[in-house]
C-alpha positions in Angstrom: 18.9 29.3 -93.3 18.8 26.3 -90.9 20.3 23.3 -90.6 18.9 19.8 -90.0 19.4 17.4 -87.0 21.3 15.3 -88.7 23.9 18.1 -90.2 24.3 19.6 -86.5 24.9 15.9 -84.8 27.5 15.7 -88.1 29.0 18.8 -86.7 29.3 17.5 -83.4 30.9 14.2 -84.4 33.6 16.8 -86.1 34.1 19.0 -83.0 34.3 16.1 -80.9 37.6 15.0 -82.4 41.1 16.4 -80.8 41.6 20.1 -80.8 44.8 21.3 -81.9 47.3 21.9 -79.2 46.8 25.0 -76.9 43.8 25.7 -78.3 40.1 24.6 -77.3 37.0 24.3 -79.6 34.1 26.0 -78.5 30.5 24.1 -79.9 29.4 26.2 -83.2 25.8 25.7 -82.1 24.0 26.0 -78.5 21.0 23.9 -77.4 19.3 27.1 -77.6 20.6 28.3 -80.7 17.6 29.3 -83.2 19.3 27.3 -86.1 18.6 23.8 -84.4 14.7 22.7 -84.3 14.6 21.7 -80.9 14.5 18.0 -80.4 11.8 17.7 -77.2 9.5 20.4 -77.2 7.1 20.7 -73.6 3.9 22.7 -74.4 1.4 24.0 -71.5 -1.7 25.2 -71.7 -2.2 27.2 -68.7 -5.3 26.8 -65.9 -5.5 27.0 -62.4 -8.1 23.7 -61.7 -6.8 22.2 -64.9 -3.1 22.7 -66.4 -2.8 20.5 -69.7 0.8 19.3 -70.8 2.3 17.8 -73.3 6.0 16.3 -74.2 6.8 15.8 -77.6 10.3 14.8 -79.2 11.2 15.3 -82.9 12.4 12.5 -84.6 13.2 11.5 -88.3 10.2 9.3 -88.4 8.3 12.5 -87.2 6.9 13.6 -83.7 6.7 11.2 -80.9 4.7 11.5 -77.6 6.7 11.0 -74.8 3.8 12.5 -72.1 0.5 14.1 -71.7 -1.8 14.8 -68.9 -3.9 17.3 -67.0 -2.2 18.6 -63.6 -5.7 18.6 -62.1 -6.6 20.4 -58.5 -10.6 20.2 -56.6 -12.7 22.9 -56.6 -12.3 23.0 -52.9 -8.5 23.5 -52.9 -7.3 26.6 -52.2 -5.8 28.7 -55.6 -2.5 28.5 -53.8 -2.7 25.3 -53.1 -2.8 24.4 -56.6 -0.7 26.5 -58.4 2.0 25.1 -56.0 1.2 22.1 -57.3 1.0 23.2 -60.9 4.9 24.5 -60.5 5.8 20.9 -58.5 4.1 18.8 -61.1 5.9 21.0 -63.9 9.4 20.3 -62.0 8.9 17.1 -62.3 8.1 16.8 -65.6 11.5 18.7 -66.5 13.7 15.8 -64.1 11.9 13.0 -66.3 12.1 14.5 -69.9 14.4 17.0 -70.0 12.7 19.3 -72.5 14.8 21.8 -74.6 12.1 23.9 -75.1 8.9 25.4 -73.8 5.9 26.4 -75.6 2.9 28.3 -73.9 -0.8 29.2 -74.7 -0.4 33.4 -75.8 -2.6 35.4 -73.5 -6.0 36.7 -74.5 -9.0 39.4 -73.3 -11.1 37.5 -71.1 -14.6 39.1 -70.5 -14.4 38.4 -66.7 -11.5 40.4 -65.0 -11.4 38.3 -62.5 -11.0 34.7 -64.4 -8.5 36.5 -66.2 -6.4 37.2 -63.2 -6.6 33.6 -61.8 -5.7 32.6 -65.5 -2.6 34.7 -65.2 -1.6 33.1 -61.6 -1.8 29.5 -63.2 0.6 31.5 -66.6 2.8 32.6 -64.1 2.9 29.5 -61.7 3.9 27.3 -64.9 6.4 29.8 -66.4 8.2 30.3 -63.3 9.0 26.3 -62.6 10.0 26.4 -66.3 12.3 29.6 -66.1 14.4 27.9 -63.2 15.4 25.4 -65.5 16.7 27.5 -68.0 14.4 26.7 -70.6 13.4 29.3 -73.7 10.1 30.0 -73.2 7.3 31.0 -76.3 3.9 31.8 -76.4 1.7 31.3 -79.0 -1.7 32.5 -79.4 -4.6 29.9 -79.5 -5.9 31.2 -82.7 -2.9 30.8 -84.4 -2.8 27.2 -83.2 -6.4 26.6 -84.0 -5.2 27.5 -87.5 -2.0 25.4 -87.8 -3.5 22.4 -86.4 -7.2 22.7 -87.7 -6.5 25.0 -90.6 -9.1 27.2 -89.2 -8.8 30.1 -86.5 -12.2 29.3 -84.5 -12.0 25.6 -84.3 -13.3 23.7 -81.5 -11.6 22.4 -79.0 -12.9 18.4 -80.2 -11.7 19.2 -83.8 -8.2 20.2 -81.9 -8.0 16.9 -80.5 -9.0 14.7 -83.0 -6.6 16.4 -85.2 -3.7 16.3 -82.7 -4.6 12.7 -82.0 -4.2 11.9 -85.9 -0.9 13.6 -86.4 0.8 12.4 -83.0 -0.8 8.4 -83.6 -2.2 8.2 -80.7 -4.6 5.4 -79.9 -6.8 7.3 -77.9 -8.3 11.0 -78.1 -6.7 13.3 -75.8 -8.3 14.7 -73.0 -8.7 18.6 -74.3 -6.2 20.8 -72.0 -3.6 18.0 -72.8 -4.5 18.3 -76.5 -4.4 22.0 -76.1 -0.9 21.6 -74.8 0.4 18.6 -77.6 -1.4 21.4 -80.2 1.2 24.1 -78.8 4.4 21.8 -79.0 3.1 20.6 -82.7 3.1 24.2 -83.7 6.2 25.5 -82.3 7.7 22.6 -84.2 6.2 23.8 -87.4 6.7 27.3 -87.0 10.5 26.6 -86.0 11.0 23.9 -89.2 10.1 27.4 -91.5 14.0 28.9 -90.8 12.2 31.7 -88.7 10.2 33.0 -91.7 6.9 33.3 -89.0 8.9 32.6 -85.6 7.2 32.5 -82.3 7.2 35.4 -79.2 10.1 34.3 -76.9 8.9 35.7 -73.5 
């Protein structure tokens, strides 16, 4: 069973008052805690020339974009070059929003062993910057989101955005790896408001 925002920040207000001499009052419920719906969720969808983000927070009024963007890198830059940027960009990101959560695209069979190895340094570049902040990380896979967002597993990636652009108000479409990564927050959101009936892969 879970709780709302507005019953755990009641909660606080109550632990908040004096504790009883000799005694100290521990919080009932962690940031972490799988009870709370986490309040600003950071969604990435992993690539090495072109890592979409997105920063949502959950409010009463519903979910508010706070950033999105492509952490972008030339074809002539070295892979290491850019996934050191992916994981400076990402740091960055964490200082300005402070995220309680982190939300990644699930891993899938590519055809070409070789783009799925590069794939997998960009995964790991990403996860790593968001592991040293102490964030809970999930993955989710793509088809899954497809289906939350679209309503249908095999939806293209225009149908993602438009879609995500519609729920999240957004004046403009989003460019498609930062839809990808809005997509992933706005599912984790979902998935998390269901009391853990169909909870993500913490990884």
């Amino acid at each position: 069973m879970g709780i709302s925002v507005q019953q755990f920040e009641q909660m606080q207000a109550r632990l908040n008052g004096r504790p009883a001499r000799g005694r100290s009052i521990s919080p009932l419920v962690t940031r972490h805690s799988p009870l709370i719906t986490p309040k600003t969720i950071l969604g990435i969808d992993p690539s090495v020339r072109g890592t979409g983000y997105g920063v949502i927070r959950l409010e009463k009024s519903g979910p508010v974009v706070l950033a999105q963007g492509t952490i972008s890198c030339p074809k002539d830059w070295e892979r290491s070059r850019c996934l050191a940027k992916i994981s400076q960009t990402l740091r960055e990101i964490l200082c300005l929003y402070q995220p309680t959560v982190c939300v990644v695209e699930g891993l899938f069979f590519a055809q070409n062993l070789k783009t799925a190895i590069i794939m997998g340094e960009a995964r790991g570049a990403a996860m790593a910057a968001i592991a040293e902040a102490g964030l809970d990380i999930y993955e989710i896979a793509t088809r899954k989101v497809k289906q939350a967002i679209v309503g249908y597993g095999a939806a293209q990636k225009l149908a993602v955005a438009k879609m995500v652009q519609r729920m999240l108000k957004l004046a403009e479409l989003p460019a498609p790896d930062a839809a990808d990564a809005l997509a992933l927050a706005l599912t984790h959101a979902q998935e998390n408001s269901r009391h853990g009936l169909n909870a993500p892969k913490k990884i």
